[in-house]
C-alpha positions in Angstrom: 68.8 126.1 142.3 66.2 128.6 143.6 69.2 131.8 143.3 69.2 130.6 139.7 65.4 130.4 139.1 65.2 133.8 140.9 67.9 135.3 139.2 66.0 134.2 135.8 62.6 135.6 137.0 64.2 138.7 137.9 65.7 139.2 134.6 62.7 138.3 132.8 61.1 141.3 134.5 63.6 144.2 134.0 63.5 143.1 130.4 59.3 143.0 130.4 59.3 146.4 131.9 62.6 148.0 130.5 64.0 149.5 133.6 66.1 152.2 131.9 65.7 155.8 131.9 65.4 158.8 129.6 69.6 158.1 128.7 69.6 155.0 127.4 72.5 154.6 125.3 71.2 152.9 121.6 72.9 152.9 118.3 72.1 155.1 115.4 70.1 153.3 112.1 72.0 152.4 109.2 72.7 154.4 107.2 75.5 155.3 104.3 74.8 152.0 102.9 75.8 150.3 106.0 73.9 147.0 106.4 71.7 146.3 109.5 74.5 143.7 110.7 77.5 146.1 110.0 75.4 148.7 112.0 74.4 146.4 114.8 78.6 145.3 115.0 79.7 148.7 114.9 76.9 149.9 117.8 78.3 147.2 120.1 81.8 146.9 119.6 84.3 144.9 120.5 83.5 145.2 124.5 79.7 144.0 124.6 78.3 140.5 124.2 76.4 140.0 120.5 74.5 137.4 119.2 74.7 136.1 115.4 72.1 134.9 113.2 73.3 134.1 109.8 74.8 137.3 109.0 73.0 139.7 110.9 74.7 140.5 113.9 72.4 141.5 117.3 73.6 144.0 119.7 71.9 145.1 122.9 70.5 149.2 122.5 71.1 148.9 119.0 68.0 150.4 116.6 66.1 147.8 116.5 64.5 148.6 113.0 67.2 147.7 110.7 68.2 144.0 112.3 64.3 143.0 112.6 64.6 143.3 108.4 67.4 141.8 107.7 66.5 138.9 109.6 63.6 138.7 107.5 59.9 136.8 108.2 59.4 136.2 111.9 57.6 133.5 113.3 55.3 134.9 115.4 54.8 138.6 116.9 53.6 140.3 119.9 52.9 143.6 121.4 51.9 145.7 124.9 52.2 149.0 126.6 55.5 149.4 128.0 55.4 149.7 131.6 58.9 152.0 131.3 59.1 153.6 128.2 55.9 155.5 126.3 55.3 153.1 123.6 55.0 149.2 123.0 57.4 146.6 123.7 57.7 144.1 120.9 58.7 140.6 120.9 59.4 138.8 117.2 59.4 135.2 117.3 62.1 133.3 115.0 63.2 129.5 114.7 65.3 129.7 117.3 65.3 132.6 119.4 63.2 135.5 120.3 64.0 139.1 119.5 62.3 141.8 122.2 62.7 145.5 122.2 61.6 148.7 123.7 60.4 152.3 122.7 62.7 155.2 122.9 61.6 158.4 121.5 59.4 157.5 118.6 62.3 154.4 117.9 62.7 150.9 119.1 65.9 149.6 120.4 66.7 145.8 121.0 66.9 144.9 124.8 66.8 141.0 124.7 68.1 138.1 122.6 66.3 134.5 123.9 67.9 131.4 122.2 65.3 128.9 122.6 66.9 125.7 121.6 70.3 124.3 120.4 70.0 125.0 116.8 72.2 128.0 117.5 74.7 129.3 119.5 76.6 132.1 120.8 79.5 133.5 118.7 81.8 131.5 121.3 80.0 128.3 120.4 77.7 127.9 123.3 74.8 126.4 122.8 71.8 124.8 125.0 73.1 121.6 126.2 76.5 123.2 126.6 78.6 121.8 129.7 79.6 124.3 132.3 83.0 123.3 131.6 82.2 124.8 127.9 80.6 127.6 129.4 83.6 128.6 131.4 86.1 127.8 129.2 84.2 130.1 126.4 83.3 133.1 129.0 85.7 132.3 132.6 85.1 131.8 135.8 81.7 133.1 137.1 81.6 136.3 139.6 79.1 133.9 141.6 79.5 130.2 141.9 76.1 128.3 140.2 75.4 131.6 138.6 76.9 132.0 135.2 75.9 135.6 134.6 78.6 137.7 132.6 78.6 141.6 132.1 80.2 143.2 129.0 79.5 146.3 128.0 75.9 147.3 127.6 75.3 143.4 127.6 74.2 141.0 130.2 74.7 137.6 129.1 72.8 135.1 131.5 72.9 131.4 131.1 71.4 128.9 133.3 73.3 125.5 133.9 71.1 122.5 135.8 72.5 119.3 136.1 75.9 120.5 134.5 74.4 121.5 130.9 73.3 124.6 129.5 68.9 124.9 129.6 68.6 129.0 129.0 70.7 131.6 127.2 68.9 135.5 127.0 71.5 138.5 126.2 69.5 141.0 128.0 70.4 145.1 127.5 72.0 147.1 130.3 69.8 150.4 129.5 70.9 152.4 132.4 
């Protein structure tokens, strides 16, 4: 239990403080009459993790710009320096999750997705309060036993499991 609750505080951290360099990979702004969920879709393929809100689809890297206005009002918002990027992080608060992103060049780029209750879900139907029998039957076998951490793409998709249900979902960008 600790490896998980360490694993999750180290997470938290590279997503505070970025931890990517100068090429990040991020998707380009919509544009030709794309929409922002046809732009995020396209930037993340059909080989990294995604999360869906109504129709707005979230992909890790992508410009962040577009999918914060299609998803419309936010909650609540927050900024600070980024301690490793020049710029501000932001974090926009909705029902259910919580949208953060960082500053590349003058553009911000969306490096976490953090579902906060069981309102929503992933695409593959997980939600909090998920069994682990859900969560491997949706994602496989984890690399690690206890740790259900899954890599696809430019996507980490981390989901902690106590007591054999589902408490934490964050998609967190890969931005090395």
């Amino acid at each position: 239990m600790k490896k998980l609750a360490m694993l999750l505080a180290a997470m938290l951290v590279l997503v505070g403080c970025g931890g990517g360099g100068e090429d990040t990979t991020a998707a380009a702004g919509a544009g030709g009459g794309e929409t922002a969920a046809e732009t995020a879709g396209e930037a993340a393929g059909s080989d990294a993790y995604v999360f869906q809100s109504g129709d707005v689809t979230i992909a890790m890297n992508a410009e962040a710009a577009p999918i914060v206005e299609a998803l419309g009002e936010y909650d609540d918002y927050f900024e600070s320096e980024s301690c490793a990027f020049d710029g501000l992080d932001k974090q926009y608060t909705y029902g259910s999750f919580i949208l953060k992103t960082y500053p590349l060049e003058d553009v911000d780029y969306v490096s976490s997705v953090e579902i906060r209750d069981d309102l929503v879900s992933t695409p593959e139907g997980i939600s909090i309060g998920s069994t682990a029998e859900d969560v491997v039957a949706a994602y496989g076998e984890p690399a690690e036993e206890g740790t259900y951490s899954y890599t696809k793409g430019d996507c980490t998709l981390l989901l902690l499991v106590q007591d054999g249900a589902v408490t934490s979902i964050q998609y967190t960008a890969i931005t090395e």
